[in-house]
C-alpha positions in Angstrom: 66.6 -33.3 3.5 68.7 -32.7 6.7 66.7 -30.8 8.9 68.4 -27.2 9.4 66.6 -26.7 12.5 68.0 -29.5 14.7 69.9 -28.5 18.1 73.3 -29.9 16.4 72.9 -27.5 13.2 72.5 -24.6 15.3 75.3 -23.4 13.7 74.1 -23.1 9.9 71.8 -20.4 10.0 69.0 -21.5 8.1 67.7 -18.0 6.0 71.4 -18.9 4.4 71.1 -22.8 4.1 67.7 -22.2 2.2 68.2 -19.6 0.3 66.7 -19.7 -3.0 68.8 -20.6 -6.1 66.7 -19.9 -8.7 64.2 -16.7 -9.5 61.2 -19.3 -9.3 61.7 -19.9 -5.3 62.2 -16.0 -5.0 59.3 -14.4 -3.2 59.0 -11.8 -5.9 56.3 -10.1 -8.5 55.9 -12.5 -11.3 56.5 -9.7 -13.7 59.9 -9.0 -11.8 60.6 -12.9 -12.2 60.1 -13.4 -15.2 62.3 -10.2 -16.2 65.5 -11.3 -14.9 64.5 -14.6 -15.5 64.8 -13.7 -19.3 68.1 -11.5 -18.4 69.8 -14.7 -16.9 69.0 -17.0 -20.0 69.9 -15.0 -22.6 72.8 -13.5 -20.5 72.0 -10.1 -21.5 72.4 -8.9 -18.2 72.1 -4.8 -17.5 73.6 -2.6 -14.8 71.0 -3.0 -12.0 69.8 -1.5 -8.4 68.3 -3.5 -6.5 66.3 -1.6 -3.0 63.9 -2.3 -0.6 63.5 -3.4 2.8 65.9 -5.6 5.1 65.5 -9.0 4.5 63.1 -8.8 0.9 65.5 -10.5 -1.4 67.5 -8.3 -3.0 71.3 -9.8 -2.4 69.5 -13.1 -3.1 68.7 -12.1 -6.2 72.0 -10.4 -7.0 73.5 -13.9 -5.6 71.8 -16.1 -8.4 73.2 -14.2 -11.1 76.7 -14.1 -9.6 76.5 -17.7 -7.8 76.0 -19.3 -11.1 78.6 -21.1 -13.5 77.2 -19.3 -16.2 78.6 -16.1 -15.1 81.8 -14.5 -13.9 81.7 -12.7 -10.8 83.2 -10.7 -8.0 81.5 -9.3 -5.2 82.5 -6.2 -3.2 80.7 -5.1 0.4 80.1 -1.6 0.3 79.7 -1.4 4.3 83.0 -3.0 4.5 85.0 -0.8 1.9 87.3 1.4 3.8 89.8 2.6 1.1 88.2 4.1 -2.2 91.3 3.3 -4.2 90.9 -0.6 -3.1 87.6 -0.3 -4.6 88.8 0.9 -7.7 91.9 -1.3 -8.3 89.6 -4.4 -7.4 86.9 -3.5 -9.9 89.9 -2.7 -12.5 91.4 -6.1 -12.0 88.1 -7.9 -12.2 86.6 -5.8 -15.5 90.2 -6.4 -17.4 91.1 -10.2 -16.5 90.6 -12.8 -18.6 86.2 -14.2 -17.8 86.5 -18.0 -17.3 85.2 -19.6 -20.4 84.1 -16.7 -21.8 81.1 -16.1 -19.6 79.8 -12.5 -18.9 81.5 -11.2 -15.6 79.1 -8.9 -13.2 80.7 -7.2 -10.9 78.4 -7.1 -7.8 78.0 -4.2 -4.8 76.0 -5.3 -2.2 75.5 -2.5 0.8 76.2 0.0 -1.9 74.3 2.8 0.1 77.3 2.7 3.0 79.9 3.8 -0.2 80.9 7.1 -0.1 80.1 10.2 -2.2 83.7 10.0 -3.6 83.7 5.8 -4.1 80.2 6.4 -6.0 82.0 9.4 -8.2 84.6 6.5 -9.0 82.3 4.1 -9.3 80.2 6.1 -12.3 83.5 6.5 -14.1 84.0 2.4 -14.0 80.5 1.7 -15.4 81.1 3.9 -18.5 85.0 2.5 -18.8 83.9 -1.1 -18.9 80.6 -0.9 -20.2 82.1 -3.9 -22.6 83.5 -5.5 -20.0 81.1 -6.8 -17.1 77.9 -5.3 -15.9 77.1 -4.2 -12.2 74.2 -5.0 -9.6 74.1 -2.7 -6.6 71.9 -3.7 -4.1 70.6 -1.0 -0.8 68.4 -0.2 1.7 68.6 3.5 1.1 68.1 4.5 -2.2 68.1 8.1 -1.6 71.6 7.5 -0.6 72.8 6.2 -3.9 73.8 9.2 -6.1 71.7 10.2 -8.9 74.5 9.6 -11.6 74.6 5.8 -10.7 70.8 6.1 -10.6 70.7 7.4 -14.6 73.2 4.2 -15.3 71.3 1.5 -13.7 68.0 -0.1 -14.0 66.1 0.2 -10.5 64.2 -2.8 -9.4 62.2 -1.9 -5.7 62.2 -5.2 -3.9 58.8 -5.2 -2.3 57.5 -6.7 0.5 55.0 -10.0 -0.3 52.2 -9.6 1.1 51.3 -11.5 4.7 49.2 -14.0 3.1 52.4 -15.2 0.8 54.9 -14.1 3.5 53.3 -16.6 6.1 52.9 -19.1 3.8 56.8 -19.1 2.4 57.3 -19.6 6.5 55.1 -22.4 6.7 56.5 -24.4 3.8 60.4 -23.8 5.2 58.7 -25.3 8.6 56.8 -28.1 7.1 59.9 -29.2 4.7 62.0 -29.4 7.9 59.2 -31.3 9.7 59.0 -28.7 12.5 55.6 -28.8 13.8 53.7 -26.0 14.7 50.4 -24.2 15.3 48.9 -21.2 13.5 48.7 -18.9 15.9 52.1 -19.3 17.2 53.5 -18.9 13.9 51.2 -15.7 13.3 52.9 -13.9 16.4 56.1 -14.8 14.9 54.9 -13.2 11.5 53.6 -10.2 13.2 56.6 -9.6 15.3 59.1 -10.0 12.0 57.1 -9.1 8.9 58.2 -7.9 6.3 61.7 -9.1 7.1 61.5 -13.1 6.1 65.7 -13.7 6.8 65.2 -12.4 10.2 61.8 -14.7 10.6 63.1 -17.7 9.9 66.4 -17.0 12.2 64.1 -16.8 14.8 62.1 -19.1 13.7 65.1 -21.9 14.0 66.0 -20.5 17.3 62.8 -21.1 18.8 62.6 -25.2 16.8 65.5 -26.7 18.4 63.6 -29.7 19.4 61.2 -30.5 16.4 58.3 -28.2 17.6 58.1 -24.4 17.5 57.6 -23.1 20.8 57.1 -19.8 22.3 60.2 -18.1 23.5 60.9 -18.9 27.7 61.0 -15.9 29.5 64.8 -16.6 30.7 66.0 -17.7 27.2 66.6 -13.6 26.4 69.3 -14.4 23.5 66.9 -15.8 21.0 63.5 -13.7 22.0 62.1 -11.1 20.5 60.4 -8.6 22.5 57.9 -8.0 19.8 56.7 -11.0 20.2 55.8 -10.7 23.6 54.2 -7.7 22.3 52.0 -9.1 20.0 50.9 -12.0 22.3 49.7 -9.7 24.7 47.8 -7.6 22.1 46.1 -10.6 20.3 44.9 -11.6 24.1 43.5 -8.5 24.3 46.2 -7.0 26.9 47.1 -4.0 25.5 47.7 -1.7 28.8 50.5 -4.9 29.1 51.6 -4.5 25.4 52.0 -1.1 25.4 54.0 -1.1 28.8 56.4 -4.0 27.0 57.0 -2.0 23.9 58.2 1.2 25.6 60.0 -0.6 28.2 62.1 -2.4 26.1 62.3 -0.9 22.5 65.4 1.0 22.3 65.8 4.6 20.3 66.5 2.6 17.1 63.6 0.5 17.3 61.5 3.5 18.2 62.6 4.7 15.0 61.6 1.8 13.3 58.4 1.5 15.4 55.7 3.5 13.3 56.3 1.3 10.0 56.5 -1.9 12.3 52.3 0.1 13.5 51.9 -0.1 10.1 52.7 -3.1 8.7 50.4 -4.7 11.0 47.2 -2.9 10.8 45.1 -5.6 11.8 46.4 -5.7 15.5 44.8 -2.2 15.8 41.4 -3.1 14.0 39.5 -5.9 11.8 37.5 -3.1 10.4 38.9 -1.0 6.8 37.9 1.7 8.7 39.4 1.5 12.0 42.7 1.0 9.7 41.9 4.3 8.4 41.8 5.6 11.8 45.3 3.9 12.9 46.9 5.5 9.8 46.1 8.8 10.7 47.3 8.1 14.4 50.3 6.2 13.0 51.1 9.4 10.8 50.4 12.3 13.5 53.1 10.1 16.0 55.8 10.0 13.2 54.5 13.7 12.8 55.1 14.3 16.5 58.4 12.2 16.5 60.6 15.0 14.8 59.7 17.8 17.5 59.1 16.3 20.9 62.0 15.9 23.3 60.9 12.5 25.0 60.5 9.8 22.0 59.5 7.0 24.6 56.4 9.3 25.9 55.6 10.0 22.0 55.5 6.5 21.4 53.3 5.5 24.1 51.4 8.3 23.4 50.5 7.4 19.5 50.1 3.8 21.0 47.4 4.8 23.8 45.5 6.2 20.4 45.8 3.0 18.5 44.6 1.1 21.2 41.7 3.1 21.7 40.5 2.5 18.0 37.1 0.3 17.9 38.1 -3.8 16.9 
């Protein structure tokens, strides 16, 4: 294998270069798996939504349907789609063209949550025209944004996160196939400061393993460190006036946003304990709470983080 994570592949970014090609490598429920597992071999493919979190898989598992010789596909970028007459006419080209060697054509929206109320209204109408035709797979973030008409027409799939266990170990295999060496608890800050977002891990990840070793980010090399992970550091030394000062010093409003689920996706740097977790939920909750109403986010923030600090280890 070349190793992805060299200085003079910089370039290649390695969540794309490794990418899984087949629903076995996917970091997915074995139920899921083995449901579009059976969809792929038979080629009895349904329209499909798939949602969840940044970074959980979906487009790649749109990708190994429509990457694949044994299908036909085109792929449209719903964040990219200015005109909603260029989506149809695209999807109206594709669905009545001739399908090389006869293979089933999917016709594949990734982003579809950035289309608009009138491109979705279109794009109900196309699923019911070509229904003998080709099949779609949308893929979002947002699901709430997708209109309930394409809901009814598709089967939903929620991409969830692994858990940290199989999430930190998917990490460790990428780094051990690429010979990068590394430590444990280095590469549990990098899990804590990324989870449940594995592309954006391992970006990071290759950043920080330009000479064969990951190290911790330099304080100077500011383009490929995340301040989370200075966060975390501090917290797992047990610095947490330090920690707390970093995260409201640094994160901006759109992280702040972001913040609370970030709290709660890592429970364990508030408390070992079941029930101190308990407690940093209910702090976690009352900030989000709080979030909505107060006119200073940064002092909310620190505020709800001054409680989960205070919880018992």
């Amino acid at each position: 294998l070349s190793c992805y994570f060299e200085e003079k592949s910089m370039s290649i970014l390695v969540s794309e270069q490794l990418r899984p090609t087949t629903f076995d490598d996917l970091v997915l429920s074995l139920k899921l798996r083995e449901r579009l597992k059976r969809m792929y071999d038979t080629r009895n493919v349904m329209n499909m939504l798939f949602y969840g979190k940044p970074g959980s898989g979906k487009t790649t598992a749109a990708k190994i349907f429509t990457e694949s010789d044994d299908f036909t596909a085109i792929t449209i970028n719903g964040s990219l789609q200015t005109s909603v007459e260029d989506v149809r006419t695209k999807i109206q080209n594709f669905a009545t063209s001739c399908s090389l060697f006869n293979t089933p054509k999917i016709c594949f929206i990734d982003e579809a949550d950035y289309l608009s109320h009138n491109a979705q209204a279109i794009m109900r109408g196309l699923l019911e025209t070509y229904a003998s035709q080709a099949r779609f797979i949308f893929t979002c973030n947002m699901p709430h944004k997708i209109m309930d008409a394409l809901h009814s027409r598709c089967q939903s799939f929620h991409i969830e996160k692994p858990d940290t266990t199989e999430f930190t170990a998917r990490v460790a295999t990428v780094l051990v196939t690429e010979n990068v060496e590394f430590d444990l608890d280095t590469l549990d800050s990098y899990v804590k400061a990324t989870y449940p977002d594995l592309r954006k891990c391992l970006n990071i990840l290759q950043a920080n393993s330009k000479t064969g070793s990951l190290n911790k980010p330099s304080a100077n090399d500011k383009s490929i460190k995340d301040w989370k992970l200075d966060a975390v550091e501090l917290f797992k030394a047990g610095n947490i006036r330090k920690g707390r000062e970093v995260i409201c010093a640094q994160a901006s409003v759109e992280d702040i946003n972001a913040m609370f689920r970030w709290f709660y996706d890592n429970l364990e740097l508030w408390s070992k304990t079941p029930e101190g977790q308990d407690e940093a939920i209910l702090a976690i909750r009352k900030g989000m709470v709080n979030h909505s109403m107060v006119a200073d986010p940064e002092i909310n923030l620190s505020a709800t983080l001054v409680e989960l600090t205070q919880i018992e280890q």
